[in-house]
N, C-alpha and C positions, 0 to 999 in steps of 0.2 A: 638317249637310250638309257633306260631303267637300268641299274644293277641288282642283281638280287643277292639277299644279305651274304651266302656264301661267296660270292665274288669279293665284295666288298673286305670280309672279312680273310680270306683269301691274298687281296691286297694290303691291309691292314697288318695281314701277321709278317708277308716277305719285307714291310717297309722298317716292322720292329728287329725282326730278326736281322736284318740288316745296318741298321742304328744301333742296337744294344749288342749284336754279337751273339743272342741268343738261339736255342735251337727249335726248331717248327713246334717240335712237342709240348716245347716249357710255353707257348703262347695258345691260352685258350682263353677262352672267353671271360671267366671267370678270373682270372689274373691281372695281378695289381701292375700298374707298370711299373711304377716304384718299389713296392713292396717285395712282388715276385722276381720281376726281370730287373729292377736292378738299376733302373733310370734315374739319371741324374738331371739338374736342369738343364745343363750345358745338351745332352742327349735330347731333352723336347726340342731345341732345333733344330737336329737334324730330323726328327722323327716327320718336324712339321712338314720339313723341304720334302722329305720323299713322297709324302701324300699327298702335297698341292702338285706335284710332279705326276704322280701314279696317276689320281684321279682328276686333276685338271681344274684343280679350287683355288680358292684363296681361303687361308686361313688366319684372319685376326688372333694373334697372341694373347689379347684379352679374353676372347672368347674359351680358350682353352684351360689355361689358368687367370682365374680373373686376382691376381697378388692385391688390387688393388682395394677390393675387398677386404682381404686379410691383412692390411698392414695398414684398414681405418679403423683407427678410435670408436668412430659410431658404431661399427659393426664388429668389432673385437674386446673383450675386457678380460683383462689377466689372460691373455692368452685364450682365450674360449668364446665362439663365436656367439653375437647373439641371434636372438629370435631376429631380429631386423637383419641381421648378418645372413642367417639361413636366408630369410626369405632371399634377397637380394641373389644370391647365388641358384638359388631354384630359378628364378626370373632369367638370371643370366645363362646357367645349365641345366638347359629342360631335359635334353638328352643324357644326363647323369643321374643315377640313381642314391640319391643324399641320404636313404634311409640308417646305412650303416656309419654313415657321418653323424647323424642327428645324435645317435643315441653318444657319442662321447665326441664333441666340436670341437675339441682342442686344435688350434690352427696345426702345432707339430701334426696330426693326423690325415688333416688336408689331400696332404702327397698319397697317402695308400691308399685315395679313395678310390682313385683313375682307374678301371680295368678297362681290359682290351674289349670286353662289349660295349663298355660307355663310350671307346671311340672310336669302334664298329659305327654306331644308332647316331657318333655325332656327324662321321663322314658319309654316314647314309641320308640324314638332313638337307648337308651342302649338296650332294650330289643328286637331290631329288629336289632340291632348292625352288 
């Protein structure tokens, strides 16, 4: 059975609120999970547990934050991702929107990319898989 995005999202925000502590309101689409609510990494596991839980997935670790990207040589230099970096990470996160990443790749910036609609569209993916 299809979800439709309000559901999903819906399920998305009680799994953060419930992970970060945060309240219904502070989670909107637009909001960084890091940035706004305040996510730490220790927090992406529990975030993961509740929504392989809520929505009945599997979620590879890699897929969500691919670290392994960011912590290679080929694809990082002085800390700033390259063109081969980007691409690699668009290839791996179709469902995240990179454009506010592009314009300044500094791996520190990585983290504030995540908003709650990129992983709205990512668990709308799996769940339509």
């Amino acid at each position: 059975m299809a979800l439709s995005e309000d559901e999903i999202f819906g399920k998305v925000n009680e799994a953060l609120q419930d992970a970060l502590g945060v309240d219904e309101d502070e989670v909107t689409p637009e909001a960084t999970l890091v940035g706004d609510l305040g996510a730490e990494s220790i927090d992406f596991l529990d975030i993961v547990f509740k929504l392989e839980k809520s929505f009945d997935i599997e979620i590879p670790r890699e897929e969500l934050s691919p670290e392994d990207i960011l912590t290679n040589s080929d694809y990082v230099q002085d800390g700033v991702v390259t063109a081969a970096g980007l691409e690699e990470l668009k290839k791996r996160m179709p469902w995240a929107n990179l454009s506010g990443f592009e314009s300044d790749p500094k791996v520190q910036n990585f983290g504030n990319l995540l908003t709650v609609s990129d992983l709205c569209s990512y668990v709308g993916s799996k769940v339509k898989g």
